[in-house]
matplotlib code that plots the C-alpha trace (Angstrom):
import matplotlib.pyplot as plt

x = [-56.6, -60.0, -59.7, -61.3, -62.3, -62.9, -64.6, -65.1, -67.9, -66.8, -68.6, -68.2, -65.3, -61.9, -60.8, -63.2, -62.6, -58.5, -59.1, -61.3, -58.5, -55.8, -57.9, -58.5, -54.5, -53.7, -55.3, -53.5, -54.2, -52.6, -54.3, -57.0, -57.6, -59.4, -61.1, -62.4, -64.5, -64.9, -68.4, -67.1, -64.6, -62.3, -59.1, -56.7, -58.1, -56.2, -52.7, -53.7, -54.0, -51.3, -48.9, -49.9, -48.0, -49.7, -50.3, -53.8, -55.1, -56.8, -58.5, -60.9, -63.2, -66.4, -66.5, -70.1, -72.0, -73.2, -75.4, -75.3, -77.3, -75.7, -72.0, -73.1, -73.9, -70.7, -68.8, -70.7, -70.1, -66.4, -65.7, -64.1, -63.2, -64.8, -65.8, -66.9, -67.2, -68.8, -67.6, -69.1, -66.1, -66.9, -66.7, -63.4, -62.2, -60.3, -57.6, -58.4, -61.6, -60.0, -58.6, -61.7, -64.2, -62.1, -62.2, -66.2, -66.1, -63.8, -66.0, -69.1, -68.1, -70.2, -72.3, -73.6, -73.3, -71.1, -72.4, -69.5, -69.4, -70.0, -69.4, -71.0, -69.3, -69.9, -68.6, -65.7, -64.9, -66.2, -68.2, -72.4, -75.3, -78.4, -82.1, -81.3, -79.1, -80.1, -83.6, -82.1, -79.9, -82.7, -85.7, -85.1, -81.9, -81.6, -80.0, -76.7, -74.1, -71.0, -72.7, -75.8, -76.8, -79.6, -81.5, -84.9, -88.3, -86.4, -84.0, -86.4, -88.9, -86.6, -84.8, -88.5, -89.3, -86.6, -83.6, -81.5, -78.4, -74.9, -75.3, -71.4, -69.9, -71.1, -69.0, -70.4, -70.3, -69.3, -70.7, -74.3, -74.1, -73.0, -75.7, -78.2, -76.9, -79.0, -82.3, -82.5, -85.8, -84.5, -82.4, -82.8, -83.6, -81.4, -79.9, -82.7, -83.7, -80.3, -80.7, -84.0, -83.5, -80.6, -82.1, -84.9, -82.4, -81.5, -78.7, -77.6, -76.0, -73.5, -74.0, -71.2, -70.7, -68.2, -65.7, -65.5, -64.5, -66.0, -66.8, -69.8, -69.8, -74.1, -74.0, -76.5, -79.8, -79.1, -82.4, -82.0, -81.9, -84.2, -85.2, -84.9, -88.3, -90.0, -90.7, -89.4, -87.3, -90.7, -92.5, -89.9, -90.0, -93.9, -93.6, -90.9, -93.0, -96.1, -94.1, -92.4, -95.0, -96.5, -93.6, -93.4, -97.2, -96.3, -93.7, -95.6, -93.6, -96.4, -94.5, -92.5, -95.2, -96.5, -93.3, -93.1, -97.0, -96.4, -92.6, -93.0, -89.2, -89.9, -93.0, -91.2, -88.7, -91.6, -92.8, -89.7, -89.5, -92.9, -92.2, -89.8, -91.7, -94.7, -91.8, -91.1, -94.4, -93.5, -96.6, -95.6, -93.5, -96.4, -98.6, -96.0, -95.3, -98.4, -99.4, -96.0, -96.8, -100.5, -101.7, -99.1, -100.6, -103.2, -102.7, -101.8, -101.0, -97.4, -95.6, -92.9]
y = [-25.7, -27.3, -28.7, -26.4, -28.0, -26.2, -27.9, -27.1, -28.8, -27.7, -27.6, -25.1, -21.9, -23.2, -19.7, -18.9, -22.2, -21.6, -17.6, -19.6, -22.5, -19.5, -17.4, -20.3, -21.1, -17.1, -17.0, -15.6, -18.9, -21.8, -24.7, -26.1, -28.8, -27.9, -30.6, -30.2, -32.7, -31.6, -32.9, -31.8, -33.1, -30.4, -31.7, -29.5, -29.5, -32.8, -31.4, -28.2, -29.8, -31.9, -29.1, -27.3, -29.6, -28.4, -31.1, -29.1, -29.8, -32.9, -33.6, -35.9, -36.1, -37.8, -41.2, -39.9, -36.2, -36.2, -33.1, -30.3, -31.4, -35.2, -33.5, -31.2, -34.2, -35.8, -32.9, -33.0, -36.7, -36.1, -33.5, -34.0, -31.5, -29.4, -26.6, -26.8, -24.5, -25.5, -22.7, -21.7, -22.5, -19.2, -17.4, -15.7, -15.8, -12.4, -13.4, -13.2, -14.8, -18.0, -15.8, -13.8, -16.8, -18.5, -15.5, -15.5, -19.3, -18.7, -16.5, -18.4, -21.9, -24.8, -22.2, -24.2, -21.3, -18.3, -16.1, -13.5, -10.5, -10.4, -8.9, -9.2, -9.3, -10.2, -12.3, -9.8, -9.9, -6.0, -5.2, -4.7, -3.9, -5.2, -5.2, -8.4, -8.0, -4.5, -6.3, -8.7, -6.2, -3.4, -5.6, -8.9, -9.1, -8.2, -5.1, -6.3, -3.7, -6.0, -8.7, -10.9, -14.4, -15.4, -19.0, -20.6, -19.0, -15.9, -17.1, -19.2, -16.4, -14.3, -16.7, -18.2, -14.5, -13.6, -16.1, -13.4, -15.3, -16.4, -19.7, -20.5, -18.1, -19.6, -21.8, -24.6, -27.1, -29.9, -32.3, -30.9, -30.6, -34.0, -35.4, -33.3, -32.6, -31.6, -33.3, -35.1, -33.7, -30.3, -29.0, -25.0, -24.3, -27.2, -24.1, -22.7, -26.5, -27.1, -24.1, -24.6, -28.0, -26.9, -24.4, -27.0, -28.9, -26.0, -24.6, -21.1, -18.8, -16.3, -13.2, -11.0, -7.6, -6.2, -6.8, -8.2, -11.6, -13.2, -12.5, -14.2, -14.1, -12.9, -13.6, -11.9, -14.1, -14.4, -12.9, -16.1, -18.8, -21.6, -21.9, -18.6, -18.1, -21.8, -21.4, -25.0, -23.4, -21.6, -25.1, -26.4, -23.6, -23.9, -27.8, -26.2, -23.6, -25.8, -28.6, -26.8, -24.2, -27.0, -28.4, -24.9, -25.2, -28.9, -26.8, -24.0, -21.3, -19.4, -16.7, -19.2, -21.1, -17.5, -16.6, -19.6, -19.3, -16.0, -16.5, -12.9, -12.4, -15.8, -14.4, -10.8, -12.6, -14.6, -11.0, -9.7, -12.7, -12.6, -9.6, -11.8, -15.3, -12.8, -11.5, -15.1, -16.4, -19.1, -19.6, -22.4, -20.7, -17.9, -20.2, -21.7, -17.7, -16.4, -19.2, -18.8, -14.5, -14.4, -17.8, -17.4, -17.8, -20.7, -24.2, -26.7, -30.2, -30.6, -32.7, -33.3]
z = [69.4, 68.0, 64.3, 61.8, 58.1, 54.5, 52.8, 49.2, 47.2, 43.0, 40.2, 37.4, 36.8, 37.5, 38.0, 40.5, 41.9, 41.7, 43.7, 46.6, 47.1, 47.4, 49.5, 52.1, 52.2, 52.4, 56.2, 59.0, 61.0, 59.2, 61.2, 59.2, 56.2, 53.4, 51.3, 47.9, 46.2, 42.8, 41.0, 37.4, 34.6, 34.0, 32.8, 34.6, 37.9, 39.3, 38.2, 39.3, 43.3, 42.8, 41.9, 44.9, 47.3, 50.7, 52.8, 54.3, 50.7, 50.1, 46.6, 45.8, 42.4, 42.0, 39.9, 38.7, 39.4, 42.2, 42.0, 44.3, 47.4, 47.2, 47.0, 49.8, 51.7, 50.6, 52.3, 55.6, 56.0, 55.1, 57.5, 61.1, 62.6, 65.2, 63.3, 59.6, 57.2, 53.7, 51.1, 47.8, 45.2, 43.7, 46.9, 48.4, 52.9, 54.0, 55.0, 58.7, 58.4, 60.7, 63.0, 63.3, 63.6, 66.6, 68.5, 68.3, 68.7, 72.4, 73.5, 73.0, 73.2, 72.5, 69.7, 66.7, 64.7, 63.3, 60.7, 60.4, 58.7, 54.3, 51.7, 48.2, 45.1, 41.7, 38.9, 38.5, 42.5, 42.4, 45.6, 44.8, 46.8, 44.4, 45.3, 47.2, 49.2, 49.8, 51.1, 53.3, 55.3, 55.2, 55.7, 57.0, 58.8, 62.6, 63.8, 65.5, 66.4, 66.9, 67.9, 68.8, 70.0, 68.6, 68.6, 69.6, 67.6, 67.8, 64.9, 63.1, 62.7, 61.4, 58.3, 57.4, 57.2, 54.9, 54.7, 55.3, 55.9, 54.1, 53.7, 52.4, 55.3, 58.1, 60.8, 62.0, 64.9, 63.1, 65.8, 65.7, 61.4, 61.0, 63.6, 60.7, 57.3, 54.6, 53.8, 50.6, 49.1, 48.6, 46.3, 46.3, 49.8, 51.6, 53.5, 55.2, 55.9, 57.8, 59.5, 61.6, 62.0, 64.2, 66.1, 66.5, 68.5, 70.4, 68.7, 68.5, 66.3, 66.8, 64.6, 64.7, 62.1, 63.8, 60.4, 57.4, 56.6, 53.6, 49.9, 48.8, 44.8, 43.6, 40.2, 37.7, 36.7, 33.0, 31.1, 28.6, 31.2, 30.9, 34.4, 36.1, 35.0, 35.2, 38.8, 40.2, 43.0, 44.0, 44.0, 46.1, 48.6, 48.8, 49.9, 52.2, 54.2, 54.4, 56.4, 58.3, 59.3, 60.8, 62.5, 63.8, 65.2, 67.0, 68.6, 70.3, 68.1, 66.6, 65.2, 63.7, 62.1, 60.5, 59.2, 57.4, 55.9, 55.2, 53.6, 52.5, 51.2, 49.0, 47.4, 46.8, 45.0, 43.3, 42.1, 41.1, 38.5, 37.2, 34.2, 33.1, 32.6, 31.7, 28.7, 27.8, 27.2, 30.2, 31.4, 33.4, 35.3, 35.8, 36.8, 39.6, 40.8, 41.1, 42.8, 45.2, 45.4, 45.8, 48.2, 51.2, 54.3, 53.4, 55.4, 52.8, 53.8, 54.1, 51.0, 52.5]

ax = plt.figure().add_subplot(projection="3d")
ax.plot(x, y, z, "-o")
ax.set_aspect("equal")
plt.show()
């Protein structure tokens, strides 16, 4: 049977953290690692995973932070298996999810990808259906009864559309994603990145809603935080769409290249933030949004 690997980059609520670890070691198919390497300082943590005396489990902490796209990077170089899987340490597995993904994966061998079926919960594990993820399903995300192979323009169109994706669900090849990993000069939208940079090597993705498999936590944008409203993820995502769009043009995928000018589920997010940096008197971050909501489509020279 092919080697499967969790791996678990941590940072933040030991709880949360604590609920992901036993959801991964409650699945129906035992044969898997699971690797976490924790980029935080909580005291209890290393007791916590030496206590647990399962030899799948291996622990590792980070001399110094790291940082999220850096301990992403960490996990993808650590991995071996065949298929990897790169959880959010917030985020729960049914228990079948395993069993469910290498029935996908023996039908379609080879695949690069498996985005299985989700459900949304949030920061009290209680199942939601906000304006996001209600606009990815409605809007942006295909219509696949049971299940789809998608790859090529076809795919890339549709996530620079609307990244309509679960990033921490998806199975990947771990061949193919360590032959990548995630580029360095990103740090909000390393996921979408990873993604077309696959499927610009040819690889596919398996899309498969005929259950349920995996709880990915949304948790609420706090009115008082100090960058939900500055606009730097927006900033980031413009540099994003510009360089690709043209990678997208050197390619002969068109539609591809449009999607990413036109990045219209970015700049409805952009829009759905402005009130609130508006509120705040942040007019930094206005700037940065209105920029993001009202200039898609222009050809700006790529930045990175």
């Amino acid at each position: 049977m092919a080697g499967f690997d969790f791996m678990l980059p941590y940072y933040g609520d030991v709880r949360q953290m604590q609920d992901a670890v036993r959801s991964v070691l409650a699945q129906t198919d035992p044969d898997f690692r699971l690797v976490v390497i924790d980029d935080g300082r909580e005291p209890e943590v290393p007791d916590w995973f030496a206590q647990l005396g399962d030899p799948r489990v291996e622990y590792l902490r980070n001399e110094q932070n790291l940082g999220i796209t850096k301990n992403f990077q960490k996990c993808v170089r650590l991995s071996e298996a065949d298929h990897v899987v790169i959880m959010g340490c917030d985020d729960l597995l049914h228990p079948h999810y395993l069993e469910t993904v290498r029935r996908i994966l023996a039908d379609h061998p080879g695949v690069g990808m498996v985005q299985p079926g989700v459900e949304v919960i949030d920061g009290e594990g209680r199942p939601v259906s906000g304006l996001v993820d209600q606009t990815k399903r409605r809007l942006y995300a295909p219509k696949v009864e049971g299940r789809r192979l998608m790859g090529g323009e076809e795919l890339a169109a549709s996530v620079l559309r609307g990244n309509w994706l679960y990033f921490p669900s998806i199975t990947w090849r771990g061949e193919a994603l360590r032959a990548v990993n995630f580029r360095d000069e990103y740090s909000v939208i390393q996921d979408l990145a990873l993604v077309v940079d696959l499927l610009e090597l040819g690889e596919q993705m398996a899309v498969d809603t005929s259950s349920t498999v995996f709880q990915y936590r949304r948790h609420a944008v706090s009115e008082s935080s100090v960058q939900a409203y500055s606009g730097t993820r927006f900033s980031e995502a413009e540099r994003y769409f510009a360089a690709v769009a043209e990678r997208m043009d050197a390619r002969g995928w068109t539609k591809a290249a449009k999607a990413a000018r036109v990045h219209s589920a970015s700049r409805l997010h952009a829009m759905t933030m402005l009130p609130g940096a508006l509120r705040r008197g942040r007019s930094d971050g206005v700037k940065v949004l209105a920029r993001h909501v009202f200039t898609a489509g222009e050809r700006r020279s790529p930045q990175a």
